[in-house]
VEXVO-247479 format. One line per field, with one value per atom (N, C-alpha, C): residue number from 0; atom name; x, z, y. Coordinates in steps of 0.001 Angstrom, whole numbers. Layout:
BEGIN
resi: [NUM	...]
name: [CA	...]
xx: [X	...]
zz: [Z	...]
yy: [Y	...]
END
This chain:
BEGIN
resi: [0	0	0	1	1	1	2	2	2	3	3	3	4	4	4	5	5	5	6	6	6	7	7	7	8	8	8	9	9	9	10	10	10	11	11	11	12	12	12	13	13	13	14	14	14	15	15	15	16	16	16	17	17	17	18	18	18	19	19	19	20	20	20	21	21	21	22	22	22	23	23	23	24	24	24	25	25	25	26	26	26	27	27	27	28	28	28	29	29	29	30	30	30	31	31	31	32	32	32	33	33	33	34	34	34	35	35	35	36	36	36	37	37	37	38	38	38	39	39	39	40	40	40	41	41	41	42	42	42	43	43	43	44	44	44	45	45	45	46	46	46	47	47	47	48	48	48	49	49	49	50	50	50	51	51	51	52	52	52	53	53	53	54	54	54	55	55	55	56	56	56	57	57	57	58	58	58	59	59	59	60	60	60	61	61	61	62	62	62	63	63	63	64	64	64	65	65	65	66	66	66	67	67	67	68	68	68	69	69	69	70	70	70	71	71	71	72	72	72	73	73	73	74	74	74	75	75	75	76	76	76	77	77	77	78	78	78	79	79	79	80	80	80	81	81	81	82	82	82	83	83	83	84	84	84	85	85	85	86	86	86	87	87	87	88	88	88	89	89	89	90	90	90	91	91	91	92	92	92	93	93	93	94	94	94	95	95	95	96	96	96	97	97	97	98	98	98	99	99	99	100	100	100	101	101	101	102	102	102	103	103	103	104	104	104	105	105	105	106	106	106	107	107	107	108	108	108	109	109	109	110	110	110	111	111	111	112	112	112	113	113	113	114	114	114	115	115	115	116	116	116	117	117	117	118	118	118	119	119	119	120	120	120	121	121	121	122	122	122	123	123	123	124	124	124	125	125	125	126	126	126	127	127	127	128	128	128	129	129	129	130	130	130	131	131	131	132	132	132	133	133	133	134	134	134	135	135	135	136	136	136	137	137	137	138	138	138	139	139	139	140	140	140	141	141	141	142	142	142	143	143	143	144	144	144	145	145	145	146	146	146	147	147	147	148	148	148	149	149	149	150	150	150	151	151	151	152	152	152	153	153	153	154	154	154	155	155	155	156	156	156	157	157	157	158	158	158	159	159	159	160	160	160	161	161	161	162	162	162]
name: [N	CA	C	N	CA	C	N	CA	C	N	CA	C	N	CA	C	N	CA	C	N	CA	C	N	CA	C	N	CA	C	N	CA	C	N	CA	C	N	CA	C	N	CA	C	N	CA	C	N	CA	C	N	CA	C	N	CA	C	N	CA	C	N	CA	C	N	CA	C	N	CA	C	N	CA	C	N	CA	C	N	CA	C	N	CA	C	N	CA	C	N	CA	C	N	CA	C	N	CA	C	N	CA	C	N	CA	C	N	CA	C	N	CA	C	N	CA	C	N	CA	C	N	CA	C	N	CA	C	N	CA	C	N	CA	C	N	CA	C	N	CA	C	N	CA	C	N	CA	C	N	CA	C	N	CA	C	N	CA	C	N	CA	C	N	CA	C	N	CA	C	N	CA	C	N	CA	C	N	CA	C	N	CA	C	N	CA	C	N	CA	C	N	CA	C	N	CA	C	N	CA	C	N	CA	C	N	CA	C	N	CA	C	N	CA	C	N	CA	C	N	CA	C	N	CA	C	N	CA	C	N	CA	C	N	CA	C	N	CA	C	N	CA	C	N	CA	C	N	CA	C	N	CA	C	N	CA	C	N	CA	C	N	CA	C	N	CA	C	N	CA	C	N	CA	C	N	CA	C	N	CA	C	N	CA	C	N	CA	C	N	CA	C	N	CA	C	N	CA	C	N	CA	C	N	CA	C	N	CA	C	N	CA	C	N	CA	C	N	CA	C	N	CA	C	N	CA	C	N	CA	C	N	CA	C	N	CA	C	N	CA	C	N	CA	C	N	CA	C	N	CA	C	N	CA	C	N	CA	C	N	CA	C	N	CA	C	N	CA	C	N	CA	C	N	CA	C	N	CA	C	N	CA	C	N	CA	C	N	CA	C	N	CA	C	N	CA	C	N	CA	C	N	CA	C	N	CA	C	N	CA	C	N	CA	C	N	CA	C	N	CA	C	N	CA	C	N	CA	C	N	CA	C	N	CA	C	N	CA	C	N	CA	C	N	CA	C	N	CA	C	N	CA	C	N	CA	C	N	CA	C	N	CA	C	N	CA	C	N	CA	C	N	CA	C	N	CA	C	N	CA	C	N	CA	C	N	CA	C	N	CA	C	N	CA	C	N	CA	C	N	CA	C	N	CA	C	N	CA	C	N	CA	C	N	CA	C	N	CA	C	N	CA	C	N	CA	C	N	CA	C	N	CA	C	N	CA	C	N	CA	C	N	CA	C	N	CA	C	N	CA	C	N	CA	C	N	CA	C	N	CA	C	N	CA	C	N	CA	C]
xx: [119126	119903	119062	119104	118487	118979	118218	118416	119162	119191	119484	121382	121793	122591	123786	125103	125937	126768	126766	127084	127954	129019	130016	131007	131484	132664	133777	134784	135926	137111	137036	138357	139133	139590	139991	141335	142091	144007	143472	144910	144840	144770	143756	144214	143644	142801	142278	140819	139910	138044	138027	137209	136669	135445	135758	134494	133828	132667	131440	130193	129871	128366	127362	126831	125475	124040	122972	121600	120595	119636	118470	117260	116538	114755	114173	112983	111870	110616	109632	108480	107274	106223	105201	103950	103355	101924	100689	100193	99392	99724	99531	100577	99611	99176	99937	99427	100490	99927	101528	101580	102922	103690	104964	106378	107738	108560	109661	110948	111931	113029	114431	115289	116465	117773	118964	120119	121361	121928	123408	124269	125213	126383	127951	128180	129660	130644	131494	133223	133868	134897	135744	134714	135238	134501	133431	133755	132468	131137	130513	129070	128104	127674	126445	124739	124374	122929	122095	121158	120446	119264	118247	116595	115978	115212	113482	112302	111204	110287	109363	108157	107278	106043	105053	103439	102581	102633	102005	102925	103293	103877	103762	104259	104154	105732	105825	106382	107838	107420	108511	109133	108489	109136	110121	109962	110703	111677	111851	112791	113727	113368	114006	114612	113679	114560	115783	115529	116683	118451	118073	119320	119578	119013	119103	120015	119120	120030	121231	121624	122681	124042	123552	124492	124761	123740	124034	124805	124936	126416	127287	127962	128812	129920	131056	131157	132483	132669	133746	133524	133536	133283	133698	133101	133206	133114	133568	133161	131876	130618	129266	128899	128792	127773	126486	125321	124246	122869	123081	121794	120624	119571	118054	117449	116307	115115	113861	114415	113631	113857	113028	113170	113151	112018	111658	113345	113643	114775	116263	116512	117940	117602	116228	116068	116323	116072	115963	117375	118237	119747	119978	120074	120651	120011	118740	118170	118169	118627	118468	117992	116448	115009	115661	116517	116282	117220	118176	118288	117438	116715	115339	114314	114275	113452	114221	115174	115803	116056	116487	116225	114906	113775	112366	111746	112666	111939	111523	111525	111080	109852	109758	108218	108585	107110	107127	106333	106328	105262	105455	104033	104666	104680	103901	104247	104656	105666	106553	105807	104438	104199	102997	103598	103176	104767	104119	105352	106043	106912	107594	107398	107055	106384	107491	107264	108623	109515	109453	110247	111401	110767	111748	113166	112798	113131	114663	113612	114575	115416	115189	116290	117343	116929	117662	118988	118458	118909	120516	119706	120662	121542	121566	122621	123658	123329	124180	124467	123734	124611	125627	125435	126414	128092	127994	129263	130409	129315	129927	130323	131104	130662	129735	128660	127803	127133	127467	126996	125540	125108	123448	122814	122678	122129	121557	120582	119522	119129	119239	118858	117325	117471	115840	115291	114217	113635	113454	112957	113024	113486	115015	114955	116340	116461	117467	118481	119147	120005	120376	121668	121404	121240	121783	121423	120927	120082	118859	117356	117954	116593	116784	118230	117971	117560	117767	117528	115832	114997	113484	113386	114165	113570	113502	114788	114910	113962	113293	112384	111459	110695	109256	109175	110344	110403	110109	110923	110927	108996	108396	107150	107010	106783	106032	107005	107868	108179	108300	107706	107377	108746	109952	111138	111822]
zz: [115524	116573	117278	118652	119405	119356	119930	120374	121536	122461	123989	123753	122671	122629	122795	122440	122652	121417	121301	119262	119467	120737	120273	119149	118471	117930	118479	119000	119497	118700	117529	117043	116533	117494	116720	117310	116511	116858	117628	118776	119198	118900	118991	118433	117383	116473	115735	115717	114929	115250	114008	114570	113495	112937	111602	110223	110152	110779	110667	109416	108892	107999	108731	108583	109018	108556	108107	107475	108195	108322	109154	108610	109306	108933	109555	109748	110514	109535	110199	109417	110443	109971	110644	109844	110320	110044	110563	109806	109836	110755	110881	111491	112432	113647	114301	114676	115040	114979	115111	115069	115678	114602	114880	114069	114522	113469	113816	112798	113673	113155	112939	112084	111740	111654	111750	111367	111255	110075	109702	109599	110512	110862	109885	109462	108768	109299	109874	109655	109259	108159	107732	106775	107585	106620	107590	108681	109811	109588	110031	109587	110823	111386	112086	112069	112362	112141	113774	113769	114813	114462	115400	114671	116344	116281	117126	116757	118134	117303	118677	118324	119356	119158	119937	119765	119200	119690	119486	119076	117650	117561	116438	116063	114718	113876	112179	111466	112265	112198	112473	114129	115119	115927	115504	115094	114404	113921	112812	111894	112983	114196	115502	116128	116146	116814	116671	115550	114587	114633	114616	114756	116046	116752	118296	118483	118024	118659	118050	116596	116077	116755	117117	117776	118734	119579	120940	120890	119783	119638	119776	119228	119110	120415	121051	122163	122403	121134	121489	120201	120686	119338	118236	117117	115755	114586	113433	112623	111566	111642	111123	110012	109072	107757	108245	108391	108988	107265	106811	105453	106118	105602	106166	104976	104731	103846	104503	105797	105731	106323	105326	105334	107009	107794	109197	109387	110073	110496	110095	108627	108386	108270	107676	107957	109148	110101	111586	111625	110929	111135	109885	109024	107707	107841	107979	108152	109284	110321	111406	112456	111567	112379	114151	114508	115880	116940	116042	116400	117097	116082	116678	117313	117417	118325	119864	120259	121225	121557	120608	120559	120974	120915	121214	121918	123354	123859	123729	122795	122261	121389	120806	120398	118379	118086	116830	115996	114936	114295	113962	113055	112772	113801	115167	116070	117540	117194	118122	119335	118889	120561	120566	119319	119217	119782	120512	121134	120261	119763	119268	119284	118313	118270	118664	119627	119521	120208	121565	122061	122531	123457	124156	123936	121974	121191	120557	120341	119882	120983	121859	123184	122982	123566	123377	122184	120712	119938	119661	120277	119704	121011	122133	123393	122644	121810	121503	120369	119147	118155	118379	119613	119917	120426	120520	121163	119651	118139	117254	116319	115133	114202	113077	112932	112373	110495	109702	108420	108243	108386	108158	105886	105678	104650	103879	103149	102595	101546	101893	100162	100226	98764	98275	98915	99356	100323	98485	98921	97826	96467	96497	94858	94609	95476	95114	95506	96450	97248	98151	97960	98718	100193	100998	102795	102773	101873	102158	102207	101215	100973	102286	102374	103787	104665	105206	106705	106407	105400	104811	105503	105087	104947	106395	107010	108417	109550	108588	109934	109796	108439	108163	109093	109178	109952	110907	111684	113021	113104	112598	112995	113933	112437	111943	112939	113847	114415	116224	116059	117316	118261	117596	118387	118583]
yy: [85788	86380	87435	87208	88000	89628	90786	91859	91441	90426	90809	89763	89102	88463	89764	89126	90784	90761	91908	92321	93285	93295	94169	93731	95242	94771	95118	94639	94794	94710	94836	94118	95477	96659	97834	97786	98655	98572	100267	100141	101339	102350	103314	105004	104957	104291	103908	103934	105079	104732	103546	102469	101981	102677	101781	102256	101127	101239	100445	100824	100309	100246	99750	100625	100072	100310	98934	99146	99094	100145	99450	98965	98801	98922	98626	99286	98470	98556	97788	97370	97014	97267	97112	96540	95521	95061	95359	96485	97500	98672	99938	101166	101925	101637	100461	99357	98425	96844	96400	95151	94409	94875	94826	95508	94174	95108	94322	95252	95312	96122	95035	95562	94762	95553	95347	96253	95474	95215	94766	95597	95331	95865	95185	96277	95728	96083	95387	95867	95035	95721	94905	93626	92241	91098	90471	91378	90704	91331	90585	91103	90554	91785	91263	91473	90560	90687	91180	91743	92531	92460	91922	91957	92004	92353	92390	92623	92639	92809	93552	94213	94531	94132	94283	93683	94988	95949	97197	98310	98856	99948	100490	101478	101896	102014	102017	101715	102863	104500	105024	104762	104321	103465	102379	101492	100712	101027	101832	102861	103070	103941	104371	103250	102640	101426	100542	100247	99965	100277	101993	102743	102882	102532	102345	101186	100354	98949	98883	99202	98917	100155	100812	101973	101347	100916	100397	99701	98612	97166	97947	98846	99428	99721	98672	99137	100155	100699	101630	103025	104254	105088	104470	105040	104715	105585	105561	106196	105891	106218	105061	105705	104546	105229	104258	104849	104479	104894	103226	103752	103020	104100	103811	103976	103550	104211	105004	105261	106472	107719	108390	110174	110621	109897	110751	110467	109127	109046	109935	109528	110471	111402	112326	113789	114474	113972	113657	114778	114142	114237	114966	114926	115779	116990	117261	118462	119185	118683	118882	119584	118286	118864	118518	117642	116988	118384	118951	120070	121231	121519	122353	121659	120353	119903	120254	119897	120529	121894	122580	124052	124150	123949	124300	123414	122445	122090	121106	120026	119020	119298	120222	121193	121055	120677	120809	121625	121765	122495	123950	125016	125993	126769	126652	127435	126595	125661	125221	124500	124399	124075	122640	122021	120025	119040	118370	117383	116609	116378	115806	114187	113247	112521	111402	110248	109291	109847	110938	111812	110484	109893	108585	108037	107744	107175	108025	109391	110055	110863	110818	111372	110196	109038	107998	107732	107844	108077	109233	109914	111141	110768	110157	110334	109310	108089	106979	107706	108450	108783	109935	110377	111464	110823	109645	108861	108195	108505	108063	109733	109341	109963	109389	109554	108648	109846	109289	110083	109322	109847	109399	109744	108535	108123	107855	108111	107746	106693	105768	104995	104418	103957	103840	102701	102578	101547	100501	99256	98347	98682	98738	99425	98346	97345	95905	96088	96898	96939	95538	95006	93798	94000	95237	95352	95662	96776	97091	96110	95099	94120	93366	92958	92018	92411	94137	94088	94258	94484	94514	93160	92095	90819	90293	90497	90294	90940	92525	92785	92467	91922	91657	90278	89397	87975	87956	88944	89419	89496	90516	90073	88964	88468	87143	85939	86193	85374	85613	86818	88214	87993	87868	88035	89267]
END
Protein backbone atom coordinates (compact mmCIF):
# COMPACT_ATOMS: atom_id res chain seq x y z
CA UNK A 1 0.00 0.00 0.00
CA UNK A 2 1.07 3.19 -1.16
CA UNK A 3 1.84 6.52 0.87
CA UNK A 4 -0.25 8.45 -1.81
CA UNK A 5 -3.43 5.84 -1.52
CA UNK A 6 -6.03 7.41 1.19
CA UNK A 7 -5.96 5.96 4.80
CA UNK A 8 -8.51 7.94 6.42
CA UNK A 9 -10.32 6.61 9.22
CA UNK A 10 -13.75 7.76 9.32
CA UNK A 11 -15.63 5.48 11.23
CA UNK A 12 -16.20 7.76 14.56
CA UNK A 13 -19.84 8.33 16.33
CA UNK A 14 -20.50 11.92 17.03
CA UNK A 15 -18.85 13.86 19.85
CA UNK A 16 -16.67 11.14 20.17
CA UNK A 17 -12.36 11.37 19.63
CA UNK A 18 -11.33 8.23 18.38
CA UNK A 19 -8.45 6.03 19.94
CA UNK A 20 -6.11 5.14 17.38
CA UNK A 21 -2.65 3.07 17.92
CA UNK A 22 -0.20 3.72 16.18
CA UNK A 23 3.59 1.98 15.23
CA UNK A 24 6.22 3.44 13.32
CA UNK A 25 9.65 2.94 11.85
CA UNK A 26 11.89 3.82 9.56
CA UNK A 27 15.07 2.28 8.37
CA UNK A 28 17.82 3.03 6.31
CA UNK A 29 20.55 1.22 4.18
CA UNK A 30 23.57 2.74 5.16
CA UNK A 31 22.96 6.44 7.04
CA UNK A 32 22.74 8.02 4.54
CA UNK A 33 21.72 6.07 1.59
CA UNK A 34 18.15 4.91 0.46
CA UNK A 35 15.53 4.45 3.41
CA UNK A 36 12.21 3.44 3.84
CA UNK A 37 9.62 4.15 6.64
CA UNK A 38 6.38 2.17 7.75
CA UNK A 39 3.38 2.88 10.24
CA UNK A 40 0.31 0.63 11.37
CA UNK A 41 -2.50 2.21 12.39
CA UNK A 42 -5.13 0.56 14.72
CA UNK A 43 -8.66 1.28 15.45
CA UNK A 44 -10.83 -0.80 16.85
CA UNK A 45 -10.32 -4.20 14.50
CA UNK A 46 -9.23 -2.11 11.51
CA UNK A 47 -5.88 -1.98 10.80
CA UNK A 48 -3.95 -0.02 8.44
CA UNK A 49 -0.79 -0.35 6.83
CA UNK A 50 1.38 2.88 5.57
CA UNK A 51 4.90 2.41 3.97
CA UNK A 52 7.37 4.53 1.67
CA UNK A 53 10.44 4.96 0.78
CA UNK A 54 13.22 7.66 -0.35
CA UNK A 55 16.54 7.41 -2.48
CA UNK A 56 18.80 9.60 -0.34
CA UNK A 57 18.15 10.04 3.42
CA UNK A 58 19.01 9.28 6.68
CA UNK A 59 17.62 6.75 9.37
CA UNK A 60 16.18 9.73 11.74
CA UNK A 61 14.42 11.20 8.66
CA UNK A 62 12.63 8.20 8.25
CA UNK A 63 11.76 7.80 12.04
CA UNK A 64 10.15 11.47 11.18
CA UNK A 65 8.61 10.43 8.49
CA UNK A 66 6.77 7.79 9.61
CA UNK A 67 4.92 9.78 12.31
CA UNK A 68 4.21 12.11 9.70
CA UNK A 69 2.43 10.07 7.42
CA UNK A 70 0.52 8.13 9.94
CA UNK A 71 -0.84 11.44 11.58
CA UNK A 72 -1.52 12.70 8.31
CA UNK A 73 -4.25 9.53 7.70
CA UNK A 74 -5.84 10.67 10.40
CA UNK A 75 -8.82 12.69 9.04
CA UNK A 76 -10.51 13.88 12.06
CA UNK A 77 -8.74 14.65 15.68
CA UNK A 78 -7.93 11.77 17.68
CA UNK A 79 -6.80 10.47 20.69
CA UNK A 80 -3.06 8.63 19.56
CA UNK A 81 -0.83 6.28 21.33
CA UNK A 82 2.03 6.70 18.84
CA UNK A 83 4.98 3.62 19.78
CA UNK A 84 8.36 4.21 18.11
CA UNK A 85 11.76 2.80 18.89
CA UNK A 86 13.27 5.73 18.76
CA UNK A 87 14.69 7.95 21.42
CA UNK A 88 15.36 11.19 18.85
CA UNK A 89 11.71 10.97 17.88
CA UNK A 90 9.56 10.36 21.27
CA UNK A 91 12.22 12.32 23.22
CA UNK A 92 11.45 14.89 20.78
CA UNK A 93 8.12 14.93 22.73
CA UNK A 94 8.44 13.45 26.29
CA UNK A 95 11.32 15.62 27.04
CA UNK A 96 10.39 18.29 25.35
CA UNK A 97 13.42 19.01 23.56
CA UNK A 98 10.96 20.30 20.45
CA UNK A 99 9.69 22.76 22.93
CA UNK A 100 12.95 24.54 23.35
CA UNK A 101 13.76 24.09 19.96
CA UNK A 102 11.02 26.63 19.33
CA UNK A 103 11.63 28.53 22.34
CA UNK A 104 15.18 29.21 20.80
CA UNK A 105 14.43 29.65 17.44
CA UNK A 106 14.87 26.40 16.05
CA UNK A 107 18.52 26.53 17.79
CA UNK A 108 20.29 23.65 19.43
CA UNK A 109 23.04 22.95 21.60
CA UNK A 110 24.79 24.21 24.80
CA UNK A 111 24.77 27.61 23.55
CA UNK A 112 21.59 27.60 21.48
CA UNK A 113 22.97 28.63 18.34
CA UNK A 114 23.27 24.90 16.05
CA UNK A 115 20.14 24.50 13.72
CA UNK A 116 18.07 22.04 14.56
CA UNK A 117 18.65 19.09 12.52
CA UNK A 118 15.47 17.80 10.23
CA UNK A 119 13.96 21.36 10.90
CA UNK A 120 11.29 20.70 7.83
CA UNK A 121 10.33 17.56 9.20
CA UNK A 122 9.97 18.54 12.52
CA UNK A 123 7.90 21.85 11.90
CA UNK A 124 5.75 19.69 9.89
CA UNK A 125 5.39 17.21 12.56
CA UNK A 126 4.53 19.11 15.42
CA UNK A 127 1.64 21.26 13.16
CA UNK A 128 -0.20 17.58 12.56
CA UNK A 129 0.60 16.35 16.09
CA UNK A 130 -0.86 19.45 17.43
CA UNK A 131 -4.46 18.58 15.78
CA UNK A 132 -4.38 15.16 17.95
CA UNK A 133 -3.90 14.21 21.46
CA UNK A 134 -1.10 11.99 20.76
CA UNK A 135 0.92 10.07 24.01
CA UNK A 136 4.16 9.43 22.52
CA UNK A 137 5.91 6.00 23.43
CA UNK A 138 8.75 4.25 23.61
CA UNK A 139 9.27 0.60 23.03
CA UNK A 140 12.28 -1.55 22.43
CA UNK A 141 13.33 -1.59 18.80
CA UNK A 142 13.71 -5.59 17.97
CA UNK A 143 12.84 -7.05 21.25
CA UNK A 144 9.56 -9.27 19.49
CA UNK A 145 6.92 -7.01 19.69
CA UNK A 146 4.51 -8.08 17.05
CA UNK A 147 3.92 -4.03 15.53
CA UNK A 148 6.90 -3.30 16.28
CA UNK A 149 8.60 -6.17 14.22
CA UNK A 150 6.14 -5.54 11.43
CA UNK A 151 6.38 -1.99 10.85
CA UNK A 152 10.73 -3.07 11.00
CA UNK A 153 9.73 -5.48 8.38
CA UNK A 154 7.54 -3.30 6.25
CA UNK A 155 10.17 -0.47 6.17
CA UNK A 156 13.25 -2.52 5.47
CA UNK A 157 10.87 -3.72 2.16
CA UNK A 158 10.01 -0.49 1.37
CA UNK A 159 13.74 -0.04 0.58
CA UNK A 160 14.33 -2.79 -1.15
CA UNK A 161 11.31 -2.19 -3.24
CA UNK A 162 12.08 1.87 -3.39
CA UNK A 163 8.24 2.51 -2.94
Amino acid sequence: MSSKDSHEFDNREPGMMEKVTIYTDGACSGNPGPGGWAAILVYGATEKELVGSAANTTNNRMELTAAIEALRALKHPCEVTLYSDSSYLVNAFRQRWLEGWKRNGWKRGPRKNEPVLNIDLWKELDELQSRHHVDWAKIEGHAGHEYNERVDRLAVTAIKQGR
